[in-house]
N, C-alpha and C positions, 0 to 999 in steps of 0.2 A: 504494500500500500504506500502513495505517495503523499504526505502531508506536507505542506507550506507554507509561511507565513510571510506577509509582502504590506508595508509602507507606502501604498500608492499617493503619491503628494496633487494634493488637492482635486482628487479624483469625482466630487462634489460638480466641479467647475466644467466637466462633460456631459454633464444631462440639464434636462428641460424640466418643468414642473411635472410632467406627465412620464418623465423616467426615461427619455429616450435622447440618445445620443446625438450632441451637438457636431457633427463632424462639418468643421466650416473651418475658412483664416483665420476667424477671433483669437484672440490670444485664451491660451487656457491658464492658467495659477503658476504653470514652472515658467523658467527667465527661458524669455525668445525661442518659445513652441507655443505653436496651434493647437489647438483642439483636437484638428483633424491629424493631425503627427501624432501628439500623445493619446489618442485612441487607434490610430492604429500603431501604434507602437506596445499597447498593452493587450493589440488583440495579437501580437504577433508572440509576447512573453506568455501572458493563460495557455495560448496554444502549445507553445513549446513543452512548457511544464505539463501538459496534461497532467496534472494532480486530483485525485482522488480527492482533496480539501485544501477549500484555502483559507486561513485566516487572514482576511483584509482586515488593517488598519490605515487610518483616513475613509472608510466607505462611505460611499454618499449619503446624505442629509437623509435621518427621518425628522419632518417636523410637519405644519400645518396642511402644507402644500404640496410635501416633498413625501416620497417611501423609499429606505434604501432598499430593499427588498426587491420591489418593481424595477430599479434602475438597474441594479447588478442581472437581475434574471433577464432582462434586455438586452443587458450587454451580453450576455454567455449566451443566449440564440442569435446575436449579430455575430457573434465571433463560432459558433456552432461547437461550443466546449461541454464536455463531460460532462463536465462540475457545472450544473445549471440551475440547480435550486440554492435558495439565502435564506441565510438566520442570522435575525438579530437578537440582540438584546436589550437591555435598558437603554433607550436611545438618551442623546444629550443635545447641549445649544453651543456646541460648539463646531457645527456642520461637519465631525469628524467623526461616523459611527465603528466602531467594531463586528464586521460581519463576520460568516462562515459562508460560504459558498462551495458547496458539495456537487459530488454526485452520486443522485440517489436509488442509481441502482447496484452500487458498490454499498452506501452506508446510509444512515438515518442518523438524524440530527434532531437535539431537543435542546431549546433554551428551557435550562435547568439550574436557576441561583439558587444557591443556600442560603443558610444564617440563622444566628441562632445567641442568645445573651453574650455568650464570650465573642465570637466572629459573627459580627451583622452582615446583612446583605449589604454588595457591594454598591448599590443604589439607596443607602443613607450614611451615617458618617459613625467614625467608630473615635472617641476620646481619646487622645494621648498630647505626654507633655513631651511636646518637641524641644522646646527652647528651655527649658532646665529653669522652669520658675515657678514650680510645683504645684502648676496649675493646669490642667486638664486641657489641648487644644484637641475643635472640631476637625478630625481630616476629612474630606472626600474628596472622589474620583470625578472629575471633571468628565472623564469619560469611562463609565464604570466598565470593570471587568467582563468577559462574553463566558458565559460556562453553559458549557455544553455536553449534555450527553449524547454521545456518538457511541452507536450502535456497530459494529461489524462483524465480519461471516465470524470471526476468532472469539467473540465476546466483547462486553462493553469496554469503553472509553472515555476517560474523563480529560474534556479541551477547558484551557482557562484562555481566552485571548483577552491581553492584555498593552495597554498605551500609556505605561508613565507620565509623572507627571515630568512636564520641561524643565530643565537647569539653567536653561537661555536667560540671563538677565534681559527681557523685553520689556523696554521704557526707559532702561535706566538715561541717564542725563552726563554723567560725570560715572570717573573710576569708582568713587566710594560708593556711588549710588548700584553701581553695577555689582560692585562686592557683597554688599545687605543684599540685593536682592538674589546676587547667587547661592548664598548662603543658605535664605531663608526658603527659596526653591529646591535646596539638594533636602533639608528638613521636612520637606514635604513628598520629596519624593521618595525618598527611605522610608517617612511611617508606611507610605502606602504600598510599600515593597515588605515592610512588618505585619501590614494587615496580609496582605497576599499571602507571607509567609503560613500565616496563622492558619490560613486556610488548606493549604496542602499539607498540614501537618495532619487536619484532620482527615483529608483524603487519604493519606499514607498510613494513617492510623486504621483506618477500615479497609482497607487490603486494597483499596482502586490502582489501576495504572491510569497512570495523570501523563499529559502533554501541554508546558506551559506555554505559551507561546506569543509573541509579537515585538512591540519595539518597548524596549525599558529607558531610551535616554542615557544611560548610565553603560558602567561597565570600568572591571579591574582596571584602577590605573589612567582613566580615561581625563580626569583632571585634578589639576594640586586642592581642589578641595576633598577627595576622597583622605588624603593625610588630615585633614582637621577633623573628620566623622571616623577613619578609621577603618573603613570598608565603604564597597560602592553598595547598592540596592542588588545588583546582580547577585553579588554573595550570599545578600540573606535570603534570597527567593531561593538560591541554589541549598543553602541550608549550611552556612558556614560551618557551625560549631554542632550540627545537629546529627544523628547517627544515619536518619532515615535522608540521604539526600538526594537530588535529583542531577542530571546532567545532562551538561553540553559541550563536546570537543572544542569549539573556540572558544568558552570560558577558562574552561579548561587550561588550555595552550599558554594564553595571557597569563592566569594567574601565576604559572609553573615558569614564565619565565618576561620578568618586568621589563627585559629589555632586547629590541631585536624585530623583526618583524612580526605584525599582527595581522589576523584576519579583517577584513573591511566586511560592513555592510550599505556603509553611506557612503553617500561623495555630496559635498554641499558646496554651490559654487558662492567666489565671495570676488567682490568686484576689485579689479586690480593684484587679485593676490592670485598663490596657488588653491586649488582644490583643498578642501577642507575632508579629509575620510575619516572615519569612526566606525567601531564595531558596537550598532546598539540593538540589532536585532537576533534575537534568539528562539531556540528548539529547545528546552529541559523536559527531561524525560523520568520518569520514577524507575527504580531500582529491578523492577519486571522488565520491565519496557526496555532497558538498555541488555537485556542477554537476551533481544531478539532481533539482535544484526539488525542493529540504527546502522543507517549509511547518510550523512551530512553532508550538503552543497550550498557552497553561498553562490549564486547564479552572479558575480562579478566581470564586468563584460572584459577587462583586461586580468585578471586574474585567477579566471575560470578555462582552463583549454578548451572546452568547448564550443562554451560562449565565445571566445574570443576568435576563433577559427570560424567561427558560422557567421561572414559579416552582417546578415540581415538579422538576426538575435541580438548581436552585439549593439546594433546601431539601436534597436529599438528596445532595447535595456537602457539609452544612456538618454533618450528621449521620456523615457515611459513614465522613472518616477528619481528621485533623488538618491532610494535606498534601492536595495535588490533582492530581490528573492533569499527567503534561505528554506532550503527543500530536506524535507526527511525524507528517504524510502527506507521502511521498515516491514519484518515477517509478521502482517498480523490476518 
């Protein structure tokens, strides 16, 4: 079976009210592409990947007007993919939903949240004191977690897709101002990497095999404020100091070795400089799951042999979205 997880950047910015595909010159959300490039540039990546499931992060808008549901199922009969049914979950106002987009004659899909007094559902907020002034702060998920029960021919499966929160000082004014607000951003993004934590602890505890998956912002090593917290948010999801923990080979690789090269999931362009890359998108797998020949791909269009040999993937990977695919095939 092939699992996925994929950052489509501003993928909202391709559809109409009515879910259907703006393929026209208009500029779409990424710097100098169309609409019509970055849609067919993503029907050219779903294709290739034919995956079994995907977890999109950024999917398009559910709100008033808008269904992400209807826009993805759109797109997967214009591009004639597998994977042609959606699920969502707790949609948010941030026109960045978390979907699953299957195919459902391989697997079944249920949006299935927990919660319960100790870990609440991930669409209300759970108390903790970030800032050490022993008083109790509200965290929540701007864009709550997607949990999912997936069904397949081997037995059940537990999906958590997940979108941290951002570390980006956005707004700041000046250096100090950037600093508080970096600070006060990794703090919120850790509790919520705690809450997450909380919650596969309980899944591991009841014997599930869990697949976490999507963009965390974060990652070993990935800036000098992980040295003032300690560890990033990737750790504690992965279960730092915990006996039952999950995994991922490019956390993995980072943690074991701080200096040298890294796996890439981003490339972020920035005006006048070079390319900006990061590893933020992850596969963690529970402790079943990983003795069933995980095989891990980050679809990176120059650092993938593949992709990089096939120029019409490659080119429409660097169109499509900022991040890139990272693909499980696993024996399930």
């Amino acid at each position: 079976m092939r699992i996925a997880t994929y950052n489509v950047e501003w993928f909202n910015n391709l559809f109409d009210d009515d879910g259907r595909l703006i393929e026209n010159d208009s500029w779409s959300g990424r710097w100098d592409v169309t609409k019509a490039q970055q849609t067919a540039g993503l029907g050219i990546v779903f294709a290739a990947m034919d995956a079994d499931a995907v977890m999109i992060i950024e999917a398009p808008d559910t709100s008033t007007n808008r269904n992400s549901r209807a826009a993805l199922e759109h797109f997967a009969e214009r591009f004639g993919l597998r994977a042609r049914e959606a699920l969502t979950g707790f949609s948010n106002d941030t026109q960045q939903e978390i979907a699953l987009l299957y195919d459902p004659d391989v697997v079944t899909a249920v949006h299935d949240p927990k919660g319960d007094d100790l870990v609440p559902s991930f669409n209300t907020e759970l108390r903790m004191d970030v800032d050490v002034d022993a008083h109790p702060d509200p965290i929540r998920w701007s864009k709550p977690p997607l949990e999912v029960a997936l069904a397949t021919a081997s037995g059940p499966v537990r999906l958590i897709g997940v979108h941290a929160k951002s570390k980006a000082p956005h707004g700041a004014r000046n250096t100090t101002e950037a600093t508080r607000i970096s600070i006060q951003n990794r703090r919120k993004q850790l509790a919520q990497c705690i809450w997450l934590r909380k919650r596969v602890d309980q899944h591991l505890a009841a014997g599930d095999d869990l697949i976490v998956l999507g963009d965390f912002n974060d990652g070993p090593g990935l800036d000098e404020y992980e040295k003032l917290f300690g560890r990033s948010g990737v750790e504690i999801v992965l279960g730092e100091q915990s006996e039952a923990q999950l995994f991922d080979p490019h956390a993995q690789l980072v943690l074991s070795r701080r200096i040298g090269a890294a796996p890439v999931t981003a490339r972020f362009k920035r005006k006048g400089q070079p390319y900006l890359q990061a590893l933020l998108d992850y596969i963690m797998v529970s402790p079943r799951l990983a003795a069933k020949n995980p095989r891990w791909q980050i679809w990176h269009p120059f650092d993938h042999p593949d992709c990089y040999a096939d120029d019409t993937v490659r080119e429409a990977l660097l169109v499509a979205s900022d991040h890139f695919p990272v693909v499980l095939d696993i024996d399930l």
